[in-house]
Rosetta silent file (secondary structure, phi, psi, omega in degrees, C-alpha in Angstrom):
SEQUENCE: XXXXXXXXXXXXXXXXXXXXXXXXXXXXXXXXXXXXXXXXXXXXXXXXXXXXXXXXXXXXXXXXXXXXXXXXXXXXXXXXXXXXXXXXXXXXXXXXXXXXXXXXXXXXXXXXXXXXXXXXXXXXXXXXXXXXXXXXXXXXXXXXXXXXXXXXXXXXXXXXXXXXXXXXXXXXXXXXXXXXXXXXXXXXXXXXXXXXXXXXXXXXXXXXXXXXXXXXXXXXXXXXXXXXXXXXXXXXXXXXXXXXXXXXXXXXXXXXXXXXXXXXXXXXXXXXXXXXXXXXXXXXXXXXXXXXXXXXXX
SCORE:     score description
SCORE:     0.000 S_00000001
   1 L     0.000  142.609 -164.503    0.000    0.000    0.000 S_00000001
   2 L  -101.449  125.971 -178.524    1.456    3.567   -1.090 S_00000001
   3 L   -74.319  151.615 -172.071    1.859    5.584    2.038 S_00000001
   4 L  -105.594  131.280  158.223   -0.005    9.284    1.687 S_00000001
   5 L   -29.352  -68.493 -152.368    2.679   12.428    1.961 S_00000001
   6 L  -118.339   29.246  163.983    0.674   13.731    4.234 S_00000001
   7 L    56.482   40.805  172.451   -0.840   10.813    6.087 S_00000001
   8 L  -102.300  115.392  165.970   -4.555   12.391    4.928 S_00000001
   9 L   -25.758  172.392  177.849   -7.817   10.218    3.965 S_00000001
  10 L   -53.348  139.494 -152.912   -9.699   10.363    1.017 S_00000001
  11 H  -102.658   -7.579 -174.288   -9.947   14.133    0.049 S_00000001
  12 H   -90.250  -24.265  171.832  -13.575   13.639   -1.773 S_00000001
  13 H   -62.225  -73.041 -178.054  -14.218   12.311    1.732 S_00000001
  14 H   -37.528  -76.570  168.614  -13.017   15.282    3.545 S_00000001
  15 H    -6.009  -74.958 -163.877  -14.740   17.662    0.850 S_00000001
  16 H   -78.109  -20.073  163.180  -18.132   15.884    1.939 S_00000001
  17 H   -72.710  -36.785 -167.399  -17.652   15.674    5.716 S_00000001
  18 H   -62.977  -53.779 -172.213  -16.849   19.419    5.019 S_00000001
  19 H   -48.149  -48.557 -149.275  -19.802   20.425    3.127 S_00000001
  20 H   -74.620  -34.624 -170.238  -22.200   18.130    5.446 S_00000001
  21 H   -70.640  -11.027 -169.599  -20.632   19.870    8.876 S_00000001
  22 H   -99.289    9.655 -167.239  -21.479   23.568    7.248 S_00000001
  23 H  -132.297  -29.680 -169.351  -24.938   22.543    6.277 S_00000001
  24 H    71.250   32.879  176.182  -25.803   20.282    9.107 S_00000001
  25 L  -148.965  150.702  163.375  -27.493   18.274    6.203 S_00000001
  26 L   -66.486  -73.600  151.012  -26.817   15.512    3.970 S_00000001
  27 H    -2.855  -89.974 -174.839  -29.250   17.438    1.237 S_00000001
  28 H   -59.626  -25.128 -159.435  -27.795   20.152    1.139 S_00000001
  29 H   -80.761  -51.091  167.961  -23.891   19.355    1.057 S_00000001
  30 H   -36.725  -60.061 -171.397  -25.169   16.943   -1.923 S_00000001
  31 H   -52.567  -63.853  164.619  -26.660   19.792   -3.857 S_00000001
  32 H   -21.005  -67.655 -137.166  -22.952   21.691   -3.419 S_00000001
  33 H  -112.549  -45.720  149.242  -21.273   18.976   -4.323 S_00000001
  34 L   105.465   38.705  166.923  -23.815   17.763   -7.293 S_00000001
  35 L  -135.989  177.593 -172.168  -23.977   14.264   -6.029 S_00000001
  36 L   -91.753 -157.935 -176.741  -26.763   12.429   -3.949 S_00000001
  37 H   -73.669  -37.612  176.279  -27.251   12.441   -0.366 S_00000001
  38 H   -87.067   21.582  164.592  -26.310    8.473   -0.047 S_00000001
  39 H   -94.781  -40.997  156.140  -22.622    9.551   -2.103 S_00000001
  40 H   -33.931  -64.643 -173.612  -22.455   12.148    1.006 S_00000001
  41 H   -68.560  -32.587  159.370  -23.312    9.480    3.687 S_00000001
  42 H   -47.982  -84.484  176.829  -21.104    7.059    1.997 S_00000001
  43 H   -39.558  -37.248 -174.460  -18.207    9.499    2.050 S_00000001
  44 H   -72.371  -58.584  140.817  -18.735   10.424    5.799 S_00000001
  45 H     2.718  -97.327  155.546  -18.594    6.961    6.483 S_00000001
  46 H   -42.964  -59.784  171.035  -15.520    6.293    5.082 S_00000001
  47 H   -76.380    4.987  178.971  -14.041    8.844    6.904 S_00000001
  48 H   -88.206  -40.432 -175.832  -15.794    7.892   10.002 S_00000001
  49 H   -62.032  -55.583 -170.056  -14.127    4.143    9.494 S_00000001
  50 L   -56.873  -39.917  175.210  -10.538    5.469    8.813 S_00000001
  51 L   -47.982  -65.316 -174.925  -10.825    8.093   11.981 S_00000001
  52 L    82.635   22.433  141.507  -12.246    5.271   14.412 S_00000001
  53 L  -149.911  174.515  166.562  -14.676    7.564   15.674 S_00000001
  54 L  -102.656 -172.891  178.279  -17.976    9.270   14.313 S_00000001
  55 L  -117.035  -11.206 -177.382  -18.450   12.548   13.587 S_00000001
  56 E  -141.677  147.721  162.897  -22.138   13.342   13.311 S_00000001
  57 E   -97.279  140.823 -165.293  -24.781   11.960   15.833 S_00000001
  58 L  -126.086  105.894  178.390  -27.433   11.039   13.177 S_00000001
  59 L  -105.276 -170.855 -162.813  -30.824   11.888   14.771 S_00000001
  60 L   -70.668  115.215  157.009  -34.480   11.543   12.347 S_00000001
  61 L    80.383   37.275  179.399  -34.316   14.441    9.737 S_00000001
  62 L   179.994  159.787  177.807  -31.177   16.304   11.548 S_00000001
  63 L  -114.766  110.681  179.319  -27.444   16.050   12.160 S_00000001
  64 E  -136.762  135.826 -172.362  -25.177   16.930   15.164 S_00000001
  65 E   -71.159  131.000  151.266  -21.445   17.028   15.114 S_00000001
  66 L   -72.926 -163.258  178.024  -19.864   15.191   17.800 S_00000001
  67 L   -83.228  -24.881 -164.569  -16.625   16.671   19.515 S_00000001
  68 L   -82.764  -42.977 -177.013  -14.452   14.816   17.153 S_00000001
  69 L   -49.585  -67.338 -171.010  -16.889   16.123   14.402 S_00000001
  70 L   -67.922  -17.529  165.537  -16.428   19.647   15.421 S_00000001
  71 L   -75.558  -32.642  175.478  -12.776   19.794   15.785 S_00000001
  72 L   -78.388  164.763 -107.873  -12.649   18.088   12.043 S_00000001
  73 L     7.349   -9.205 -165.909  -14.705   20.644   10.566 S_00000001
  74 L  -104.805  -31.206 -165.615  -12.936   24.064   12.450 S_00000001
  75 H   -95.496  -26.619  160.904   -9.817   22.488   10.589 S_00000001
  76 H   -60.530  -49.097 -170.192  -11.018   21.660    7.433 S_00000001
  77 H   -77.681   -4.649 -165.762  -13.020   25.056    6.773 S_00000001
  78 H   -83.061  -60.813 -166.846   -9.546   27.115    7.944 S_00000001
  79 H   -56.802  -29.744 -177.479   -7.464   24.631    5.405 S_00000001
  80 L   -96.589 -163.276 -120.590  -10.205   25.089    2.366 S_00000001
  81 L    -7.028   -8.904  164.355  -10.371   28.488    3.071 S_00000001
  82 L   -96.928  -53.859  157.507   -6.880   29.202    3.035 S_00000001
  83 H   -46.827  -70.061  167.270   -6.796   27.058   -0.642 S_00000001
  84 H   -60.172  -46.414  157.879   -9.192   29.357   -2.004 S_00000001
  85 H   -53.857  -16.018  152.108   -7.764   32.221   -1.131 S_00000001
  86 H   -78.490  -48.425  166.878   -4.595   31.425   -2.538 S_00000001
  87 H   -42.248  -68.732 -175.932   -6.254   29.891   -5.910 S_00000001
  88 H   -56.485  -31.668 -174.162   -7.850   32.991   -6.215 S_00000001
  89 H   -55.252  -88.467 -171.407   -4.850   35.365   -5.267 S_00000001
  90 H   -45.472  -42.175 -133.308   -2.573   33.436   -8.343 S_00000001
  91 H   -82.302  -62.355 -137.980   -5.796   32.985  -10.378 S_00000001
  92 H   -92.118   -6.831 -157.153   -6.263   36.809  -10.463 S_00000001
  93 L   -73.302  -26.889  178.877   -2.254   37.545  -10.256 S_00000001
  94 L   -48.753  -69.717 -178.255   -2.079   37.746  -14.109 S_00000001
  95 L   -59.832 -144.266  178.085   -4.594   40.382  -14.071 S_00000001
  96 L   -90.110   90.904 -177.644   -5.661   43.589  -12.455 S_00000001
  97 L   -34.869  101.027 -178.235   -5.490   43.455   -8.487 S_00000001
  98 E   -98.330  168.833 -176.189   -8.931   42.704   -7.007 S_00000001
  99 E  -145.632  144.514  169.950   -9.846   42.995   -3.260 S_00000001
 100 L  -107.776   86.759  153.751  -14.398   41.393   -2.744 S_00000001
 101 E  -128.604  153.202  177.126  -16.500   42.963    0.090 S_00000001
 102 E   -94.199  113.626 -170.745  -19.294   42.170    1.277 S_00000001
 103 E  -143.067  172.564  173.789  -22.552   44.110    2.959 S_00000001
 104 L   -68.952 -171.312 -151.778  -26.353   44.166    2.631 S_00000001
 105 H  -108.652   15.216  154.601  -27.983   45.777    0.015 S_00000001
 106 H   -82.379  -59.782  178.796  -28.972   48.726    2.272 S_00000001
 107 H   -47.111  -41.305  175.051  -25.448   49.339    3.291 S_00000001
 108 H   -55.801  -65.739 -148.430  -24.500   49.088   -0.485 S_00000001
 109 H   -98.584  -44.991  168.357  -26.615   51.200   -1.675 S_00000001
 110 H   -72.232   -7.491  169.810  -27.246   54.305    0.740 S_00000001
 111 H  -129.610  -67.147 -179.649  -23.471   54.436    2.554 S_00000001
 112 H   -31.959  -57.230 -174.240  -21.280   52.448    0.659 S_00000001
 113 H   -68.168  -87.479 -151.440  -21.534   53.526   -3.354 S_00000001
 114 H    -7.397  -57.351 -179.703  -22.069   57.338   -2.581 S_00000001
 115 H   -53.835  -54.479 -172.495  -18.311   56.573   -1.234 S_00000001
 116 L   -37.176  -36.747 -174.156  -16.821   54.384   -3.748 S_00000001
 117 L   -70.923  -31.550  176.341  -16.361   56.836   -6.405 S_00000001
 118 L   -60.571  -44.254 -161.637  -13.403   58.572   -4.038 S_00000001
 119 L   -72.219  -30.305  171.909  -11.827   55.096   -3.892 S_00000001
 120 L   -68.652  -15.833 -145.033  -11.777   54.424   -7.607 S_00000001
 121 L   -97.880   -8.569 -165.581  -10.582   57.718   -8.286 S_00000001
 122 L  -115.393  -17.832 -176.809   -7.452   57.727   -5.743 S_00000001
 123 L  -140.686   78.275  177.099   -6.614   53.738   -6.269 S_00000001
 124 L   -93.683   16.665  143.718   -7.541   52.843  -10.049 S_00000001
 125 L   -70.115  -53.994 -148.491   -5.184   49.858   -9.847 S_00000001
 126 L   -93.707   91.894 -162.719   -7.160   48.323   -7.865 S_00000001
 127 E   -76.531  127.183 -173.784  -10.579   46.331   -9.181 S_00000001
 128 E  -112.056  112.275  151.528  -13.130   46.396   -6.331 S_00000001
 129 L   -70.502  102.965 -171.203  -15.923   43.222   -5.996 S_00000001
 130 L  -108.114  152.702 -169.612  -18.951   43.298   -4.638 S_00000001
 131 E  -135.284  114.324 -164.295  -21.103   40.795   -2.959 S_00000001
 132 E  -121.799   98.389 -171.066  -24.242   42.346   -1.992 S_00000001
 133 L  -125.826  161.955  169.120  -26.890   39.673    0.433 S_00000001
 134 L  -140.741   39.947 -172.864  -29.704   40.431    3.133 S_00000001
 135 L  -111.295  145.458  157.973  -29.900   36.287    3.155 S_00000001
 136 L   -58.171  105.528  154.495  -28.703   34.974    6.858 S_00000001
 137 L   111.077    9.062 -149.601  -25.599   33.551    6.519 S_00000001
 138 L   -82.737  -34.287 -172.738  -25.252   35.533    2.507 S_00000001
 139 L  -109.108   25.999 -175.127  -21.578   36.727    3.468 S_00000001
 140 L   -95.928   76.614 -172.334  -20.357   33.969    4.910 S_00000001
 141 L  -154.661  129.443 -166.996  -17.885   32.801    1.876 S_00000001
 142 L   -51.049  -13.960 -161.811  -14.287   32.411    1.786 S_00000001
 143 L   -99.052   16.756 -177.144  -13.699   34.763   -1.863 S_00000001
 144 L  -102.891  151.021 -154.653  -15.172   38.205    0.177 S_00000001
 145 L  -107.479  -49.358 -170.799  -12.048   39.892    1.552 S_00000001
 146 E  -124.392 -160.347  170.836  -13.756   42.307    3.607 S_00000001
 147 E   176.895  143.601 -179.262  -17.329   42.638    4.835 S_00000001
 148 E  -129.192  130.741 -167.652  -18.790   45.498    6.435 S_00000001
 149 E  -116.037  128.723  145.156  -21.937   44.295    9.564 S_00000001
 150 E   -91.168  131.630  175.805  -23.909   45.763   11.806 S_00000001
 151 E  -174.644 -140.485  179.259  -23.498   44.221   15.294 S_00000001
 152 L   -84.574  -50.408 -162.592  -21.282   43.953   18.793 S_00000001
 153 L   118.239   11.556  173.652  -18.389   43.785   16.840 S_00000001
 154 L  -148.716  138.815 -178.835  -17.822   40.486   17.639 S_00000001
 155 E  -134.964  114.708  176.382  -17.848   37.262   15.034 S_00000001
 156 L    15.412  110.735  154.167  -16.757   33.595   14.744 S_00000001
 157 L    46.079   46.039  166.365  -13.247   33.644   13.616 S_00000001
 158 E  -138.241  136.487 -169.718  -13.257   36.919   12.442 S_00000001
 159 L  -100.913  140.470  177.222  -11.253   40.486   13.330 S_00000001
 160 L  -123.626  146.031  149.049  -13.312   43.906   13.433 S_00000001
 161 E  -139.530  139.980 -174.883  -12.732   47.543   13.552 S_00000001
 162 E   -87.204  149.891  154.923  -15.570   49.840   13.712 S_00000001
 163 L   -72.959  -65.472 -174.187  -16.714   52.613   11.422 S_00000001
 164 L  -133.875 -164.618  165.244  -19.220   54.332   13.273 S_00000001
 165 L  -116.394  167.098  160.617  -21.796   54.638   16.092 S_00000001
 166 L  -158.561  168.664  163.474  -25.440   55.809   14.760 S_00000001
 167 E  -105.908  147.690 -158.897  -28.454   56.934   15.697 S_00000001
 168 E  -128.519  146.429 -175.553  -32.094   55.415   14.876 S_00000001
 169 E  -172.638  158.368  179.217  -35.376   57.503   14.688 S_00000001
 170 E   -68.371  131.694 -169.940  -38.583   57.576   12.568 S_00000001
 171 E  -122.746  163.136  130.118  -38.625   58.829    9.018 S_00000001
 172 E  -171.816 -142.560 -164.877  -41.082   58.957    6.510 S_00000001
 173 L   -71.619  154.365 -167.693  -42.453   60.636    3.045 S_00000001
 174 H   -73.640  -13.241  173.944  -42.826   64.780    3.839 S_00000001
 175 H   -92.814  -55.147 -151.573  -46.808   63.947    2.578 S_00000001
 176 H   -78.938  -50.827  169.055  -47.423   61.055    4.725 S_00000001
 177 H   -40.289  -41.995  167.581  -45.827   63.329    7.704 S_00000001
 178 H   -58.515  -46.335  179.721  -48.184   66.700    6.396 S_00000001
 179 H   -91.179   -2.483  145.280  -51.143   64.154    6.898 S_00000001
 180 L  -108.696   76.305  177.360  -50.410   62.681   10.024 S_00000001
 181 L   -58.276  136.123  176.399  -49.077   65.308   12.395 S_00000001
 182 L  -147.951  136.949 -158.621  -47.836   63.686   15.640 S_00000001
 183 L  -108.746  -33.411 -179.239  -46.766   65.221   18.786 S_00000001
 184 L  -129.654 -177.628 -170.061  -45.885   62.526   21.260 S_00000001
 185 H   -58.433  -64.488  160.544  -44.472   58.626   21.479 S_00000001
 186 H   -76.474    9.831  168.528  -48.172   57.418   21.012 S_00000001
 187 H   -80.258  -35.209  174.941  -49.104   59.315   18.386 S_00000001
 188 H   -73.609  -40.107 -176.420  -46.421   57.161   16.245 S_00000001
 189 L   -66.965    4.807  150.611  -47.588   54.141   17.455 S_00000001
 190 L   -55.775  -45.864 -150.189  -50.773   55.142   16.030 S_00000001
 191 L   -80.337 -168.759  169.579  -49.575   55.247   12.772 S_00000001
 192 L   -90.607  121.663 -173.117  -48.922   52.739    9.864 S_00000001
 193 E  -107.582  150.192  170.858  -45.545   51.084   11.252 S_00000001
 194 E  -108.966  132.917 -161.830  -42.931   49.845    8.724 S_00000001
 195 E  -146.793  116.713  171.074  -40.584   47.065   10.603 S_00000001
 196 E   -74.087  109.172 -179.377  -37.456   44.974    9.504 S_00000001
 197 L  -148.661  171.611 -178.795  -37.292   42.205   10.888 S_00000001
 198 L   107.668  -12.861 -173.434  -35.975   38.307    9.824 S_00000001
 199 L  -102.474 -168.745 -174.835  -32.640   39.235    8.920 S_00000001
 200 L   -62.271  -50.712 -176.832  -29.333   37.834   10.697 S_00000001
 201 L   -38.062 -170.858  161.289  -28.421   41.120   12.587 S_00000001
 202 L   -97.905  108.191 -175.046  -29.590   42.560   15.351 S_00000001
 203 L  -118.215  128.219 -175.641  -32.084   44.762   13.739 S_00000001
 204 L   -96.913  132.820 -176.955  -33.813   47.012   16.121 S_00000001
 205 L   -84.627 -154.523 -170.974  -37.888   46.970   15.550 S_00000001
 206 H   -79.350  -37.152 -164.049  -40.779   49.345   16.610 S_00000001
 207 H   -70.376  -26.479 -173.763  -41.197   47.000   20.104 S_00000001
 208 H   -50.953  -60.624 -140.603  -37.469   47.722   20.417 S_00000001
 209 H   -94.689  -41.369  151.376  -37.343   51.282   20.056 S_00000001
 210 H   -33.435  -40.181  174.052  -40.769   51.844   22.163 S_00000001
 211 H   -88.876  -19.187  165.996  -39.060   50.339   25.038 S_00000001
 212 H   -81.948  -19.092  174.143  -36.375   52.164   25.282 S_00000001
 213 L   -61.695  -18.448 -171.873  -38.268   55.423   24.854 S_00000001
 214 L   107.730   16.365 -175.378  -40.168   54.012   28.489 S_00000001
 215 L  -124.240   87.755  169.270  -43.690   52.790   26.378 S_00000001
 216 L   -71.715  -38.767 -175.685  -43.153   49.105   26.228 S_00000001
 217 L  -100.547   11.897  163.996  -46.688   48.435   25.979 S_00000001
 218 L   -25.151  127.192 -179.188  -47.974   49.996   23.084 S_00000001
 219 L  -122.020  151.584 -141.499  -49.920   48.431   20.633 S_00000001
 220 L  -125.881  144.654  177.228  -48.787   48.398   17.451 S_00000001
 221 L  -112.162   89.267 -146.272  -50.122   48.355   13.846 S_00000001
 222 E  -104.958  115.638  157.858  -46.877   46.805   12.216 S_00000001
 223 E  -100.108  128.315 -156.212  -46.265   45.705    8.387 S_00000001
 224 E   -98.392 -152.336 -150.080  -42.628   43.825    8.587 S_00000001
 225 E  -169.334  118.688  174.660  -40.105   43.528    5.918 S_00000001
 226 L  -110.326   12.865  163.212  -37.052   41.452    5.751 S_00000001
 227 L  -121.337  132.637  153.959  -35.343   44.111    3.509 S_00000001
 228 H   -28.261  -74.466 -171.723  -34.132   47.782    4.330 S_00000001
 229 H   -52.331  -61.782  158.562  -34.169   48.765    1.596 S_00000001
 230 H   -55.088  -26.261  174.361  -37.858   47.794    0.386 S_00000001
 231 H   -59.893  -56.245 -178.279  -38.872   49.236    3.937 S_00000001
 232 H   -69.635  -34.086  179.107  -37.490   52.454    3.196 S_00000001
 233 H   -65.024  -30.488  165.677  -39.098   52.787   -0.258 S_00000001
 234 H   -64.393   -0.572  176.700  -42.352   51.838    1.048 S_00000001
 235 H   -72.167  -68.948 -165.129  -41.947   54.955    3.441 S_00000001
 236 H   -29.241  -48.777  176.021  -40.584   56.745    0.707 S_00000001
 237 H  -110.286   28.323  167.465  -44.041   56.514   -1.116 S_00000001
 238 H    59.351   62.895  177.963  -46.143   57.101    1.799 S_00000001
 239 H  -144.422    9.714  155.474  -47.271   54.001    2.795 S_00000001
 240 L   138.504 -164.602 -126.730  -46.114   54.563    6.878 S_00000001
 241 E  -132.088  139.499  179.668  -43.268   55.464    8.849 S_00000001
 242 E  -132.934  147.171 -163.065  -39.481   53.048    9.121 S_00000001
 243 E   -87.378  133.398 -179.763  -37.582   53.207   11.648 S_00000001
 244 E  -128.473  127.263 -164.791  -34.462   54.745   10.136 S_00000001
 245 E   -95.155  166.037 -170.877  -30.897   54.720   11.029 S_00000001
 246 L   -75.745  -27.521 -155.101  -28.897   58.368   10.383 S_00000001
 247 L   -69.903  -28.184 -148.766  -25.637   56.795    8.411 S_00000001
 248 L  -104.988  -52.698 -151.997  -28.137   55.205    5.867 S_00000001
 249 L  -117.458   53.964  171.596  -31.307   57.582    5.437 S_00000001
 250 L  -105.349  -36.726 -178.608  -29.601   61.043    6.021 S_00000001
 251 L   -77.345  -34.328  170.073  -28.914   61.502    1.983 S_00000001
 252 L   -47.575  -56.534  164.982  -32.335   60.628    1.920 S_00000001
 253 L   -31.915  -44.444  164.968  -33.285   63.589    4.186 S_00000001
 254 L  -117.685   68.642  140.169  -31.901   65.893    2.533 S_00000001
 255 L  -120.486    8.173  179.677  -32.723   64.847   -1.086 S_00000001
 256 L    50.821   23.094  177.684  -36.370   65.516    0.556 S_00000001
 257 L   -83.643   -4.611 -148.694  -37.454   62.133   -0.123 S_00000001
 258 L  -158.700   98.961  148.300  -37.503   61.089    3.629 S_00000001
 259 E  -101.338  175.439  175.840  -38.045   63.569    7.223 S_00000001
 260 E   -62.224  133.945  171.192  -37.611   63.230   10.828 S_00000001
 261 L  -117.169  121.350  140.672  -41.064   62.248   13.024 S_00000001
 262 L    88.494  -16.282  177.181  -41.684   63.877   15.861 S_00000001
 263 L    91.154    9.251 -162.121  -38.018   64.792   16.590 S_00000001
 264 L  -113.614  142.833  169.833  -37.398   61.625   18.926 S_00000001
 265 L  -142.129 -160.845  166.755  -34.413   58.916   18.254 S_00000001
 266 E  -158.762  146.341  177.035  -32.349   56.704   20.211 S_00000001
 267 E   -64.966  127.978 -168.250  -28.709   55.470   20.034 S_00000001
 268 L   -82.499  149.292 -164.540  -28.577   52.501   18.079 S_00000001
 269 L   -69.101  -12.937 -166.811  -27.691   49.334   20.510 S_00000001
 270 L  -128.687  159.920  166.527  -24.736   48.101   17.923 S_00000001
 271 E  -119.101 -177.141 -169.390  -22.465   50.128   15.609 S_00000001
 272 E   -94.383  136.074 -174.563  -21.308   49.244   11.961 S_00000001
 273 E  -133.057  157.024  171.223  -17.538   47.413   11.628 S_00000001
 274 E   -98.084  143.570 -166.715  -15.526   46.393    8.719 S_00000001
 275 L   -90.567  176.681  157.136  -14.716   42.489    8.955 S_00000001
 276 L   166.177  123.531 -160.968  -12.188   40.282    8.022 S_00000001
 277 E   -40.503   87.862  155.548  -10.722   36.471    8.176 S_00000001
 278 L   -32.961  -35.293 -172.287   -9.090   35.780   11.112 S_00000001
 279 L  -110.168   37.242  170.818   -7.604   32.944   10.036 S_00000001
 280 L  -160.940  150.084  170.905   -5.845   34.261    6.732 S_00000001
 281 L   -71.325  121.336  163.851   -3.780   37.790    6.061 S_00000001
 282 L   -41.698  152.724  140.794   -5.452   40.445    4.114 S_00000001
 283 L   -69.270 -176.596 -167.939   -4.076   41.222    0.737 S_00000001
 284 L   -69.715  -33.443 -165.904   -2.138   44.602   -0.089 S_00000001
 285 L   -71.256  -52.632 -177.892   -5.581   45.628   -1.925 S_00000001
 286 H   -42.048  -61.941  167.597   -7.613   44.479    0.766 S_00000001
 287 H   -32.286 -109.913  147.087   -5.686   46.004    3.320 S_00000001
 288 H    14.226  -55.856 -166.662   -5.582   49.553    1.533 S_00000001
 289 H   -90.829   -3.430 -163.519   -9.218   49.175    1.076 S_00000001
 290 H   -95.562  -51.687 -174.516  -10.005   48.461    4.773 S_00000001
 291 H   -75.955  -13.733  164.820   -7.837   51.570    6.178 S_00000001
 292 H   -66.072  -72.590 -139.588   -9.709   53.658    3.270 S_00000001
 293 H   -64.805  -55.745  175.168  -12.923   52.553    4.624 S_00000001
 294 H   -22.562  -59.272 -170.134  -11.448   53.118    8.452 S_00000001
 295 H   -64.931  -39.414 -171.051  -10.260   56.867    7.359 S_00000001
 296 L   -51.197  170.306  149.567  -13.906   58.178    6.196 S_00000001
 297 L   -65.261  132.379  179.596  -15.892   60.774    7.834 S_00000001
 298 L  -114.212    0.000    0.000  -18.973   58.975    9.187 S_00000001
């Protein structure tokens, strides 16, 4: 028998132990991988025999990683995630120098582009890729370089530095405000409320931001939303009032598309950070674009 270099099991195993520990499913890691669910189960197997332990407890309709499972899976995703990032680095070395981040498609499109145009114009070596998701789990992928979040600042195997702090308060269209004049905390809670909610973040709703004003018990006449962005446009055309944060709906404000209700806000509970792999080095473009981003005015 021909001894392995690097004393590793079958790597189509490993591949399929990988996929099945990130999905917690047989199903899905098959669909990835474009084989079925018993070529998955097979593979896991196999690597279950050679190991001499198992790796998943296999309960009806569900999957749970053992201890062994979970150490083989922190080391797998580092090692394939270090492999693609080098594939891509030479793939692209030929070429133009790219750096990929990733944010929602609020963040994209009200703070992020407005900016971008400084960045092209001062580093035009440098080809910038965007990966734009509001899906749970949408920017979780080894080619995005950077990623800019709202949260604590702090995520799985990843290094932060923040951008900003912000503040959050009610907006909506300058018509829908002229026809509902409101003076106090329960006059908005009156109103037609627009509310994000469903996405990965921390997103703060209308019950949120009522309780911290002191009215917890309000009752509320809420249409939700799992995008920002569609939230704000329904404001936008006068169809009720979104909770708005200032970094994002301030060019709104003054493009008169969007005012202030009632004058009242609160300090939002998380601030916005730029991201980045812990477990790999930025590149020079990456870098460079992360102390650009660091450097703005917020």
């Amino acid at each position: 028998m021909v001894r392995r270099y690097y004393s590793l099991p079958s790597l189509s195993a490993l591949a399929a132990f990988e996929a099945a520990a990130r999905y917690l499913s047989l199903t899905k890691a098959a669909e990835e991988l474009n084989v079925t669910p018993g070529a998955i189960s097979k593979q896991v197997r196999i690597l279950e025999e050679e190991l001499g332990s198992p790796l998943f407890v296999r309960r009806h309709r569900a999957l749970e990683m053992t201890r062994e499972g979970e150490t083989m899976a922190a080391a797998l995703r580092e090692g394939f995630e270090r492999i693609s990032s080098t594939f891509l680095q030479v793939k692209a070395a030929g070429g133009q120098p790219n750096v990929t981040i990733g944010c929602t498609m609020a963040m994209a499109h009200l703070w992020l582009m407005p900016r971008m145009n400084a960045f092209w114009s001062s580093h035009q070596d440098i080809v910038v890729d965007h990966v734009i998701s509001d899906q749970p789990h949408g920017l979780n992928r080894p080619d995005i370089d950077l990623r800019l979040r709202y949260g604590s600042g702090d995520w799985p195997d990843e290094l932060s530095a923040k951008l900003y702090d912000d503040r959050i308060f009610p907006v909506a269209s300058p018509e829908f405000a002229r026809l509902n004049p409101v003076a106090t905390v329960e006059d908005i809670s009156k109103l037609q409320l627009l509310s994000v909610e469903g996405i990965e973040w921390d997103w703060t709703t209308w019950a949120d931001f009522f309780r911290e004003l002191g009215s917890p018990n309000l009752r509320l006449n809420v249409r939700r939303f799992n995008s920002h962005v569609i939230a704000l446009q329904a404001a936008r055309t006068g169809q009720g009032v979104v909770l708005g944060w200032a970094s994002l709906v301030t060019p709104l404000i003054e493009a008169g598309d969007l005012v202030q209700i009632a004058g009242v806000a609160i300090p939002a509970p998380h601030s916005y950070f730029v991201t980045w792999s812990a477990r790999r080095p930025l590149s020079r473009q990456a870098t460079i674009l992360r102390d650009w981003l660091l450097s703005l005015d917020r």
